[in-house]
N, C-alpha and C positions, 0 to 999 in steps of 0.2 A: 670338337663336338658342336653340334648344331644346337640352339634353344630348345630345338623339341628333343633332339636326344636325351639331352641336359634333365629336361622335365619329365623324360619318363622314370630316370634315378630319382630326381627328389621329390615326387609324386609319391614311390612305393617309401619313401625314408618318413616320408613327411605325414603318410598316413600312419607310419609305426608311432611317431611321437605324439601325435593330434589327434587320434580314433578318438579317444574320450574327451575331445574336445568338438565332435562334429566336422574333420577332417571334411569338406569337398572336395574342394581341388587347389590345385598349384599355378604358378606361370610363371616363365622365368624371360627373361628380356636383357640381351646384352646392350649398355652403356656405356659411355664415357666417363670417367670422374673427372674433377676439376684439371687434372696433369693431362688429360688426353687417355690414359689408360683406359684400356675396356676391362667391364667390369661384369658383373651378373649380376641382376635384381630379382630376387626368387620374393614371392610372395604367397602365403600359405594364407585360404580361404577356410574359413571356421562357419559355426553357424551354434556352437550354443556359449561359448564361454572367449573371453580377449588368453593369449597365451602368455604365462608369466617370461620372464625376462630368461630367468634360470632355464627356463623348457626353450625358449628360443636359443640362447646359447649355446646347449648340447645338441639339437636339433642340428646346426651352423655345422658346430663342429664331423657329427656324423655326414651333413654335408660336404662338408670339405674335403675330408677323408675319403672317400669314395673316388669323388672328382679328380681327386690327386692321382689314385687308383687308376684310373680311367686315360691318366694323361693329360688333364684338362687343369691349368693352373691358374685361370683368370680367379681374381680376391670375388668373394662372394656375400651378396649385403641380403640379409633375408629379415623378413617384415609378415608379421598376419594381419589380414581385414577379419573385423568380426559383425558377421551382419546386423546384429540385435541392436538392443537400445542404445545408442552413442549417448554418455552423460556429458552436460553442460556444461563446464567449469565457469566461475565469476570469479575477476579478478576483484576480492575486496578494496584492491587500493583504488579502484578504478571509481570504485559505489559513493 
């Protein structure tokens, strides 16, 4: 499957899991990992809330699921940007 095949499955997956998070869009981009393996980097674009860890995991999983479905067995790393306020961390030991 092509990137763009690829992203029009986890586009309609990814809106199921993220609508009430602000769901825009998706994009996925095959890589390399460190072995040479290619891989998929799927990244899910929000716009009102960061998505918990647990909602990315099942998200992955229905991901994957599909993909597999499809024929398509490259490992798959998925990531949200959230466009709002990015908070500052301070490293106390640094202060």
């Amino acid at each position: 499957m092509t990137d763009d095949d690829i992203n029009q499955v986890v586009s309609g997956l990814l809106r199921h899991h993220f609508e009430d998070l602000g769901f825009e869009r998706s994009t996925v981009k095959s890589e390399e990992d460190f072995d040479g393996t290619t891989i998929l980097r799927v990244t899910a674009y929000l716009k009102n809330a960061d998505a918990s860890t647990n909602r990315l995991i099942e998200a992955l999983k229905d991901i994957r699921s599909n993909l597999i479905a499809r024929g398509e067995e490259r490992f798959v790393f998925l990531d949200s940007e959230y466009r709002g306020e990015k908070v500052e961390y301070e490293d106390e030991d640094t202060e």
